[in-house]
C-alpha positions as CSV (number, residue, x, y, z in Angstrom):
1,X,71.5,35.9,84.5
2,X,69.7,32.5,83.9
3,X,68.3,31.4,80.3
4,X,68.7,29.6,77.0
5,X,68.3,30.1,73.4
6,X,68.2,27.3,70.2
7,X,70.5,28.0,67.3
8,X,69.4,29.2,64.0
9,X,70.5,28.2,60.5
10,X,71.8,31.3,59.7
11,X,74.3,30.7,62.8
12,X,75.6,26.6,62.0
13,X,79.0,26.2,62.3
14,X,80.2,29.9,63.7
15,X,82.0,29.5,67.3
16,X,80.2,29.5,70.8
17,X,81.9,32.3,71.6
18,X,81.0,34.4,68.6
19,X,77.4,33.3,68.5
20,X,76.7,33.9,72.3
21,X,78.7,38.0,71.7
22,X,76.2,38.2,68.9
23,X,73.0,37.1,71.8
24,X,74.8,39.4,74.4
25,X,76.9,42.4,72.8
26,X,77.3,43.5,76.4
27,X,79.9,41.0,77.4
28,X,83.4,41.3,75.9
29,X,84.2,37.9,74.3
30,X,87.2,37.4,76.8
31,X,84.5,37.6,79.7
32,X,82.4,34.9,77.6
33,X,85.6,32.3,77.2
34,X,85.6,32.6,81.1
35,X,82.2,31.4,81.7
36,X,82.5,28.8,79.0
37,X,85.4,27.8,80.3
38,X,83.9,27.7,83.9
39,X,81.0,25.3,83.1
40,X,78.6,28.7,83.4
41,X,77.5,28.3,79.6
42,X,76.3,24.8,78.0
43,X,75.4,23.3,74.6
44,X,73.0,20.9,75.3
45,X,74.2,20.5,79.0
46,X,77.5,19.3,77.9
47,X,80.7,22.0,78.9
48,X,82.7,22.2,75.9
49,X,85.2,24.9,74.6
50,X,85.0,28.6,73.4
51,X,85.4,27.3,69.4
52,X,83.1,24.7,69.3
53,X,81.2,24.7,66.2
54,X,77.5,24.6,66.6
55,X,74.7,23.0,64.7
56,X,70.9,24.1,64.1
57,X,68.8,23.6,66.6
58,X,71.3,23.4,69.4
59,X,70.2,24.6,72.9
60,X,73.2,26.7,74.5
61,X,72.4,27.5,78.4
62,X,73.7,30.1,80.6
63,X,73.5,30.4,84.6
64,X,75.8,33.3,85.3
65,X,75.8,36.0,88.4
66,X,76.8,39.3,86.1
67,X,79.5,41.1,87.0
68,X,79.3,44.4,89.1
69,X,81.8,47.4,88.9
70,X,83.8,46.7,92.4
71,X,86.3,49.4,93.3
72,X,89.4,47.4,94.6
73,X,91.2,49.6,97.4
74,X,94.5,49.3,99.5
75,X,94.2,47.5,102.4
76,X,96.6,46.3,104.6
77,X,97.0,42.8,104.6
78,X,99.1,40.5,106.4
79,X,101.0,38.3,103.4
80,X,105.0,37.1,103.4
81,X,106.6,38.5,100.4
82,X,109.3,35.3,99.2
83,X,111.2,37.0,96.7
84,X,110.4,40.5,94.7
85,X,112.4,41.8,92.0
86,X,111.0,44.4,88.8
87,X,108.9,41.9,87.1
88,X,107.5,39.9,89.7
89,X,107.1,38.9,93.1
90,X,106.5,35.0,94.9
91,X,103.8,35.5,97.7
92,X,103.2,32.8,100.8
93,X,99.5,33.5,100.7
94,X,98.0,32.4,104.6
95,X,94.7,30.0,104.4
96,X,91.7,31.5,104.6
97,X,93.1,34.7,102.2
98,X,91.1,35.0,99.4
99,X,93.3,35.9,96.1
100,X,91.0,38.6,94.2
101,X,87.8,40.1,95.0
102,X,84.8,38.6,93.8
103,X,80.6,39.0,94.1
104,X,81.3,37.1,97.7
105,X,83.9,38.5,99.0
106,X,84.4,42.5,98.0
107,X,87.8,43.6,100.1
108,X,90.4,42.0,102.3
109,X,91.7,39.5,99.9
110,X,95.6,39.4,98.4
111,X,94.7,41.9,95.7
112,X,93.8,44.5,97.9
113,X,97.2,43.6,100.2
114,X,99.1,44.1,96.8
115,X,98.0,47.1,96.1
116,X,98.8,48.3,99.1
117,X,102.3,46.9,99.2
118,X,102.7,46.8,95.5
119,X,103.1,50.1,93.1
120,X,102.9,48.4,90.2
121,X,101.3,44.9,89.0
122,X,100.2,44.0,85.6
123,X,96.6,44.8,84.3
124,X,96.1,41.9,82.0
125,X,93.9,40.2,84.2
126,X,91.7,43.6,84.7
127,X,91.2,45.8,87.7
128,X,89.7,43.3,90.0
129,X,92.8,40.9,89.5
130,X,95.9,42.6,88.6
131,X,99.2,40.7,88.6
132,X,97.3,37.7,89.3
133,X,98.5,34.9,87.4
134,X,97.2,31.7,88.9
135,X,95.2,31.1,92.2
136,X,95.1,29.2,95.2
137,X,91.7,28.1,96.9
138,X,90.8,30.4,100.1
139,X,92.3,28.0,102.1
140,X,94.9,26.5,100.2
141,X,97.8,27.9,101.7
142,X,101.5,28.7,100.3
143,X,103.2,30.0,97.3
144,X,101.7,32.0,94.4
145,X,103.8,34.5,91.7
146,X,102.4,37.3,90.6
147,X,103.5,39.8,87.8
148,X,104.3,43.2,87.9
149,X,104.3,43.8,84.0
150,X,102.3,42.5,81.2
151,X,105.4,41.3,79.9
152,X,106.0,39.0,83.0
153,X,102.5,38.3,82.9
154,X,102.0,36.6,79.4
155,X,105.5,34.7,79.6
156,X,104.4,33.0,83.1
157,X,100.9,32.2,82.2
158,X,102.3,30.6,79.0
159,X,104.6,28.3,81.1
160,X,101.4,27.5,83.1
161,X,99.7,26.2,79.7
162,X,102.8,24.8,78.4
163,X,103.8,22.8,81.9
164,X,106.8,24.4,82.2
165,X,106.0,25.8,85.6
166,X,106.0,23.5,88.2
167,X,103.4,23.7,91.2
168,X,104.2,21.1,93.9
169,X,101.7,20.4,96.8
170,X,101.5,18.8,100.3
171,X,98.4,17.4,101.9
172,X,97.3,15.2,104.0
173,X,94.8,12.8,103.2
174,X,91.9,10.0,105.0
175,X,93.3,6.3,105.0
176,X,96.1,4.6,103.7
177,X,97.3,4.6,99.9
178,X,97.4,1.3,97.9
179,X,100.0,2.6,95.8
180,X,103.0,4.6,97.2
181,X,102.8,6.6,94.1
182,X,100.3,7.3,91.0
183,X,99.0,9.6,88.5
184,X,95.2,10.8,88.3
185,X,94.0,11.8,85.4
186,X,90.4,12.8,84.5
187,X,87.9,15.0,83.2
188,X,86.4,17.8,85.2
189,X,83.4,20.0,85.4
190,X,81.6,22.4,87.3
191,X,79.2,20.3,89.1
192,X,75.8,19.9,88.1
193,X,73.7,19.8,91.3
194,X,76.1,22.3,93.2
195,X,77.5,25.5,91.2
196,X,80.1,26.1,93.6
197,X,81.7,22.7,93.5
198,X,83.8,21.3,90.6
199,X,83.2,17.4,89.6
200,X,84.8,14.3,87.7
201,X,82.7,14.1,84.5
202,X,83.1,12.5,81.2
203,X,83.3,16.1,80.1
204,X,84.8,19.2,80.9
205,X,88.8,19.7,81.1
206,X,91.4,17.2,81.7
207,X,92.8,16.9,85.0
208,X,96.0,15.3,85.8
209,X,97.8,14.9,89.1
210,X,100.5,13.3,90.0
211,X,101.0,11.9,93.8
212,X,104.1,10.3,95.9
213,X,103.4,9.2,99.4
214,X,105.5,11.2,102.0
215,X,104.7,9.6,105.1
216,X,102.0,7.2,106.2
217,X,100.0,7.5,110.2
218,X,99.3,3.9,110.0
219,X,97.4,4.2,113.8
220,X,95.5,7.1,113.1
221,X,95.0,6.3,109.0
222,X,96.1,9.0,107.3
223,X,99.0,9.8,104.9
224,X,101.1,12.8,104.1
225,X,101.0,13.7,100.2
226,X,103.1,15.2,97.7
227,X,100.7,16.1,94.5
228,X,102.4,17.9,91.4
229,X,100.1,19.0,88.9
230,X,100.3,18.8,85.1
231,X,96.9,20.9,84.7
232,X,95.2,23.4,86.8
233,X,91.6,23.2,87.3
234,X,89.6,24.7,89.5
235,X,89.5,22.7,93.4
236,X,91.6,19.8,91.0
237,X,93.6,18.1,93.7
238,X,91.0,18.1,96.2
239,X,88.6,17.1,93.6
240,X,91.0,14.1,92.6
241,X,91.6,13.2,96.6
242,X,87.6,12.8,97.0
243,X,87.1,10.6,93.9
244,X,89.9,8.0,95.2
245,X,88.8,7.8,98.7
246,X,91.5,10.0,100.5
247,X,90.0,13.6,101.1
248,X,92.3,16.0,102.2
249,X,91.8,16.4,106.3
250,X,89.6,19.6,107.0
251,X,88.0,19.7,103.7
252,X,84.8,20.7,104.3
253,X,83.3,20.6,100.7
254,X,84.6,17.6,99.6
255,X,85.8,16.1,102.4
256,X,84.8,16.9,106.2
257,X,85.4,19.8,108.4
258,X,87.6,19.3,111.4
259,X,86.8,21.6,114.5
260,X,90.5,22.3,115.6
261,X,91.0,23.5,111.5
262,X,90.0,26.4,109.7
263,X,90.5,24.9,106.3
264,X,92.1,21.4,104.2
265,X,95.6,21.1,105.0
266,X,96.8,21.4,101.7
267,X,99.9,23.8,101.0
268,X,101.7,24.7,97.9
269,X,105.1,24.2,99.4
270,X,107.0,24.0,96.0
271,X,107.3,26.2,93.0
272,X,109.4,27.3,90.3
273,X,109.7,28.8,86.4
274,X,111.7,30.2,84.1
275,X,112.1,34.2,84.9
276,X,110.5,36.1,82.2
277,X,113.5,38.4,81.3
278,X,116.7,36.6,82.9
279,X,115.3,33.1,81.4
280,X,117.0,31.5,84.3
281,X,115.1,29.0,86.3
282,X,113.9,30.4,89.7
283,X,113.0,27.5,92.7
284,X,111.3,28.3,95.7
285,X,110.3,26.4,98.9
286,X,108.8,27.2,101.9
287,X,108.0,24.6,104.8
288,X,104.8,24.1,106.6
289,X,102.5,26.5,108.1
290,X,102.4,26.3,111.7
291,X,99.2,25.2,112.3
292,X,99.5,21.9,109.9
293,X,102.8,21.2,111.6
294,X,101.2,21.3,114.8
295,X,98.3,18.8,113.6
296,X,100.8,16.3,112.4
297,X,102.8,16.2,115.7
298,X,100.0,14.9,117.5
299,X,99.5,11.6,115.1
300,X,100.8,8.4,115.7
């Protein structure tokens, strides 16, 4: 669904959101935040948030794929369960997994390995991603929680918003880092020329990462990584790694592929929050996947 429409007097000042429900009664106004909030609807090609107030005369765009009714079955899906208790359960999703279904990619992703495994996982997030909290890229390996119960569900995406739970990351990265250490912190966007790519802009969300230098392969130029996000935007550390010079190895959007890799080598290795209904802190951490062990034991 592509288009535009200019706003009327009778509609200054009322909310993006509201307006574009009142254009589109079709769409909930929870589905319309989403595509706001993913770049997918503009006011005068500038990404800004679900309240913004608008004037007469703006011009608010929309380049959107509508949703179609996907039923999401059981399949059996090969996925390490961490730690599972009533209210939730800490995945180490494999690269190349997708999390939820999507236009591109119907079955075989972690949602339809949780419902097989899984009896019960929170609806919040709808039928095509139930107990999904927060996502990892399709091959972005390592840890992810999901809920079981709504309950679980709105207390650990709260901690997400407030910062409270901690996602750490390794990668490794092209070239040598100036700084042993260093925080990034930007705007991003979904990119202009490419839909399916995210970009630094002086618009859109703010993105911060933090990095700390594990390791450096002075002969063979590359670094080991630890990133620890304060935000999480879409593609945000590999986003971050491209705009400083160091793309993460076998990044193949924004970066370059690497024939003996299927993906970046980028794994969540570290994660922890406060447990919904205990409201003691839970830690987990899991080493690396074979495969980016392997690659590392070969540099010098």
């Amino acid at each position: 669904m592509k288009g535009s429409f200019i706003v009327g007097e009778e509609e200054k000042l009322k909310r993006l959101d509201v307006v574009f429900n009142e254009h589109f009664k079709k769409y909930t106004r929870s589905h319309i935040k989403t595509l706001i909030e993913s770049g997918e609807i503009l006011v005068n090609d500038r990404q800004v948030k679900a309240g913004e107030r608008l004037k007469t005369n703006d011009i608010v765009s929309y380049d959107f794929q509508e949703a179609k009714p996907l039923a999401v079955k059981p399949e059996d899906i090969d996925f390490e369960i961490v730690y599972q208790d009533s209210d939730l359960l800490v995945v180490n999703k494999p690269q190349g997994l997708v999390v939820h279904p999507c236009l591109s990619t119907k079955d075989g992703t972690l949602v339809n390995g949780l419902l097989y495994r899984i009896k019960d996982l929170s609806g919040i997030n709808g039928v095509l991603r139930p107990g999904i909290v927060h996502r990892l890229d399709k091959n972005t390996s390592g840890l992810m929680v999901v809920a079981k119960n709504d309950m679980a569900h709105v207390s650990l995406a709260k901690q997400i918003k407030d910062k409270t739970c901690h996602r750490c990351y390794i990668a490794l990265c092209e070239g040598i880092f100036k700084e042993q250490s260093g925080r990034i912190e930007t705007m991003i966007e979904r990119s202009r020329t490419d839909r399916k790519k995210m970009a630094v802009s002086t618009h859109g969300k703010v993105a911060i990462t933090n990095y700390r230098v594990l390791k450096e392969y002075t002969i063979s130029k590359k670094s080991l990584v630890e990133f620890s996000l304060e935000t999480g935007r879409t593609h945000q550390i590999r986003v971050h790694c491209k705009m400083i010079n160091h793309s993460i190895i076998g990044d193949d959007v924004y970066g370059h592929a690497e024939k003996k890799l299927k993906g970046q080598l980028l794994h969540s290795y570290k994660l922890s929050f406060i447990h919904p209904r205990t409201n003691k802190e839970m830690l987990f951490e899991i080493p690396l996947p074979d495969y980016f062990s392997e690659y590392l034991s070969h540099l010098r």
